[in-house]
N, C-alpha and C positions, 0 to 999 in steps of 0.2 A: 796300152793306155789309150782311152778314149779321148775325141775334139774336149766334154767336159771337165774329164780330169784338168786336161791343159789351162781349161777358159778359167779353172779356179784356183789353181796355184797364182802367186804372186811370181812374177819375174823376177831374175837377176836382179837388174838395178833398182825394183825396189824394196826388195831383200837389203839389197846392201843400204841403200837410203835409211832402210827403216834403224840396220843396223848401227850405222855411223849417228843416226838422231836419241839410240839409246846413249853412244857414247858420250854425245854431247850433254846429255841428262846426265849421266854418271859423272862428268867433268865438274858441273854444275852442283851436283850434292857434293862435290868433296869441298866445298866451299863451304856446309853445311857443318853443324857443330854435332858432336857425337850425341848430344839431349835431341837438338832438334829431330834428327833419325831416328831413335827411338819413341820420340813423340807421334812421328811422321805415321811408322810401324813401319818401317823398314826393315827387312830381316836380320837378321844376324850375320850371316854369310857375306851377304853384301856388304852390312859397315863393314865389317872385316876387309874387306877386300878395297874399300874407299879407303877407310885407314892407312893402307898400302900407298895410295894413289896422292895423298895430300903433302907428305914430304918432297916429293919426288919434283925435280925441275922440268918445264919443257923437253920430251927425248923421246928417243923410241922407245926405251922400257915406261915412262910414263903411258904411253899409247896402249904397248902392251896390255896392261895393268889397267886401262881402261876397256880395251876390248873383254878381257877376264872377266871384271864388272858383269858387263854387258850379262855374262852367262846367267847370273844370279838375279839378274832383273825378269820381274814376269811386267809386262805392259797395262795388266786390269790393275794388279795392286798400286802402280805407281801414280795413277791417278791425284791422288791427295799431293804428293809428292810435287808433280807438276804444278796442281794449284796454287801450293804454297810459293814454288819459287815466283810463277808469274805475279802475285801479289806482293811477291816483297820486292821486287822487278818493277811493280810499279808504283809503289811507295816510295820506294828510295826517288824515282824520278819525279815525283810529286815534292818531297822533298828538294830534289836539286831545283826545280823551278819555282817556290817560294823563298828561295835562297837568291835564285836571280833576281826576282822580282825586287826583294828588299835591297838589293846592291843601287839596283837600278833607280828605285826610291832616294836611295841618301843621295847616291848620283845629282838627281835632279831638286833636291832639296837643297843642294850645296850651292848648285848652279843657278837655281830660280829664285833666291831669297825667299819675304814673304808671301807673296802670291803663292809660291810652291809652299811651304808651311799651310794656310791656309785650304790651296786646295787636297793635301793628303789628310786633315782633321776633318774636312766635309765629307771625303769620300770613304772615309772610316768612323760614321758618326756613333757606334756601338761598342768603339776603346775611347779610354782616356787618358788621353796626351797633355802633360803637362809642358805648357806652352815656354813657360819661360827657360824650363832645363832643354827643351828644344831646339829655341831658339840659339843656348847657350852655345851648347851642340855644336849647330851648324855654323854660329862664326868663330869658335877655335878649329873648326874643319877648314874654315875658308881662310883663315889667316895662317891656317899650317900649308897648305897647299898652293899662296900667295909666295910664303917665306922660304918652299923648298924643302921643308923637313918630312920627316917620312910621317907615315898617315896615319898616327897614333890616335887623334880626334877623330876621324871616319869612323875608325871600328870601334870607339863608344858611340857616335850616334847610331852605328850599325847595329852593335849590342841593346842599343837604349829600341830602338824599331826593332828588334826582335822580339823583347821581353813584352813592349806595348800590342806589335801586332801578330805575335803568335799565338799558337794554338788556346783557344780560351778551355781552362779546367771547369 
């Protein structure tokens, strides 16, 4: 065996990196729905073997049965595969922080009286907010929240700024 043989082989550890990162990818599709897979074009062989992997709890036969996986993966076809999870990876987070956002809104909407009314209609001047169920809104918010009872009002104004300032069709 020549110096170049050597210089072109992948070492040990990242043989095994490489392998532990398919694992984690194979962990990752068994979260995946048998359509999405086949949409993906994922082999056969492999759903088969994710199949395996999805009932299965935390364990070492789960590992196992990940490392198996692993066999059946080639790295060029999975490609697609990766893209899809990192987009839906970041939609979903896209999603969680227009979800904080709006919390954060009724929040201060509750807390600011008019001036906050007023400034959330100006900085959204492309929805329309009907002011007076708004207004309603926010002082059965404020007088449940004064009286102690649970937050029944919030999550219609919550509801009411979801419908108004989500996604437009």
């Amino acid at each position: 065996m020549s110096e170049n043989d050597a210089a072109e082989r992948p070492s040990k550890s990242a043989k095994k990196r490489e392998i532990e990162g398919l694992q984690q990818l194979a962990d990752q599709m068994s979260g995946l729905s048998d359509k999405e897979l086949r949409r993906l074009g994922v082999d056969a062989q492999l759903r088969a073997a994710i199949d395996l992997v999805r009932p299965m709890k935390a364990s070492g036969a789960r590992n196992r049965q990940l490392k198996h996986c692993v066999k059946f993966m080639d790295g060029d076809e999975l490609a697609p595969v990766r893209l899809y999870l990192q987009d839906r990876q970041s939609h979903q987070l896209a999603v969680n922080q227009a979800f904080h956002e709006l919390e954060a809104l009724r929040d201060r909407l509750i807390a600011g009286g008019d001036d906050a009314v007023q400034a959330a209609i100006e900085a959204n001047p492309d929805r329309t907010f009907d002011r007076q169920q708004l207004r309603q809104l926010i002082r059965d918010a404020v007088r449940e929240r004064e009286s102690g009872k649970p937050a029944g009002s919030a999550r219609k104004l919550f509801r009411y700024l979801r419908d108004v300032l989500g996604p437009q069709n």
